[in-house]
N, C-alpha and C positions, 0 to 999 in steps of 0.2 A: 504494500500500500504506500501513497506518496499522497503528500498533502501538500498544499501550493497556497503561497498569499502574494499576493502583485503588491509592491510600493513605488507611488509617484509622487513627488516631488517636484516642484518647478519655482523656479527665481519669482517669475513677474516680470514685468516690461519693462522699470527701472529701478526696481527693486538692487539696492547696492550689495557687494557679494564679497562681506569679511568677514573674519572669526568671530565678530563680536553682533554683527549686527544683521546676517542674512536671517530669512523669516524661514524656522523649524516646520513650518505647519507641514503635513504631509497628507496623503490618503493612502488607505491601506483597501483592500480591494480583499474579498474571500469569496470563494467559489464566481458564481456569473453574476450574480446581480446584488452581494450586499456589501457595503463598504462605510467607512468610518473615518473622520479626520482626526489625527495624532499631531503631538508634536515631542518635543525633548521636556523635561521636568524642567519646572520653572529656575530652580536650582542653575541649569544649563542653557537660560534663557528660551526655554520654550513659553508656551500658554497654560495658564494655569489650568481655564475651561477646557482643557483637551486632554485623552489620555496619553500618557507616556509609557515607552518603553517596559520599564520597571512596575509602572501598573500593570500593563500587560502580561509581564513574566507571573507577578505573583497572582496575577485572576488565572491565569490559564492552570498553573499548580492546581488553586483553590475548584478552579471549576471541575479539571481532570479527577480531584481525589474526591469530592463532591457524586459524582458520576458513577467513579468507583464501587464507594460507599452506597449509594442508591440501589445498584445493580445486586451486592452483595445482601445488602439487607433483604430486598425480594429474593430473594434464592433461599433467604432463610424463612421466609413468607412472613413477614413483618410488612406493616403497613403505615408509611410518614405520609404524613399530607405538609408539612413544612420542613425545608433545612434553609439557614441560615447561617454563613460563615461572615465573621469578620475578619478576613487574612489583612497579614501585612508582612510587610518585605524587607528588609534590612539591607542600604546601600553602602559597603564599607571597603577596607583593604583588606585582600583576601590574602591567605600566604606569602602569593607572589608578591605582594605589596601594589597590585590593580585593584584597580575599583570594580567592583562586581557584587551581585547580589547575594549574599555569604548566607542568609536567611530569609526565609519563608515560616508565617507562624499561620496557622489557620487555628480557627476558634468556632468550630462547629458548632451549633444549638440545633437540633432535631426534634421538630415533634411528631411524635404517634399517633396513628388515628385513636381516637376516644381515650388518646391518653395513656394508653397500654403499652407500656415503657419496657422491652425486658429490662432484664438483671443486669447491673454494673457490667460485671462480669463479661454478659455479651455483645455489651456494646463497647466496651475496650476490644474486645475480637476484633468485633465488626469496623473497628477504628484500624487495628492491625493491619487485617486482611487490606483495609481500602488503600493505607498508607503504603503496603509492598507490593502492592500492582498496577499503581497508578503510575500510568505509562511517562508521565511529562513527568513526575518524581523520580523514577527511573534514571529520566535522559542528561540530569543536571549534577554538577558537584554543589548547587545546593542545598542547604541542611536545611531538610522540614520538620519540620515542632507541628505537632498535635495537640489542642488545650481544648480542649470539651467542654463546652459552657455546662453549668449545671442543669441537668434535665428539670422540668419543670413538674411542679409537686403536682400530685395526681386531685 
């Protein structure tokens, strides 16, 4: 399988073209017909209102391990009608001493239809299983943090 995303970018007419002051804005293009305007973290003089790079990495983590989890939970015939992550991403010096996103935390809240929560026990499983076969967790050096909001009282 191979998966494909188009990026365009262009100056503008007089748009002036330095290190400091060419416009980030971008579009990112996925499959035929949906697309999204990005730019760089405001940090790197992008657009605040756009998402960046780094937002990107850690939704796609979030989403993939999210997905995981969903899939794994049916197979054990459990029934969510909400999940909820608040991930976040950590942009630091990594080993090498580059900048890279050294950390991904996700902070999943799940709720169960009518409430019907199993046991601690298997949703640390089911937290497991989603965290060692989620394929974009897989592909990165990385480190993802699992923090489980607390299930909500019955």
């Amino acid at each position: 399988m191979e998966y494909t995303a188009r990026i365009v970018w262009k100056r503008g007419s007089s748009a002036p073209f330095n290190a400091k002051s060419f416009d980030r804005t971008h579009k990112i293009y996925f499959g035929r017909s949906l697309s999204i305007e990005a730019s760089s973290a405001p940090e790197f003089l992008g657009r605040v209102d756009l998402p960046n790079p780094e937002e990107l990495f850690t939704a796609s983590i979030s989403s993939c391990f999210m997905l995981t989890f969903l899939y794994w939970a049916a197979a054990e015939g459990l029934v969510i009608d909400e999940y909820l992550d608040e991930a976040s991403g950590v942009l630091a010096k990594n080993e090498e001493g580059k900048l890279s996103v050294t950390e991904v935390t996700l902070r999943p809240h799940v709720t169960f239809h009518n409430h019907k929560n199993p046991a601690p026990d298997i949703l640390q499983a089911l937290f497991k299983k989603a965290h060692e076969n989620c394929f974009i967790s897989s592909s990165v050096k990385t480190k993802v943090t699992v923090k489980a909001k607390e299930l909500a009282e019955v």
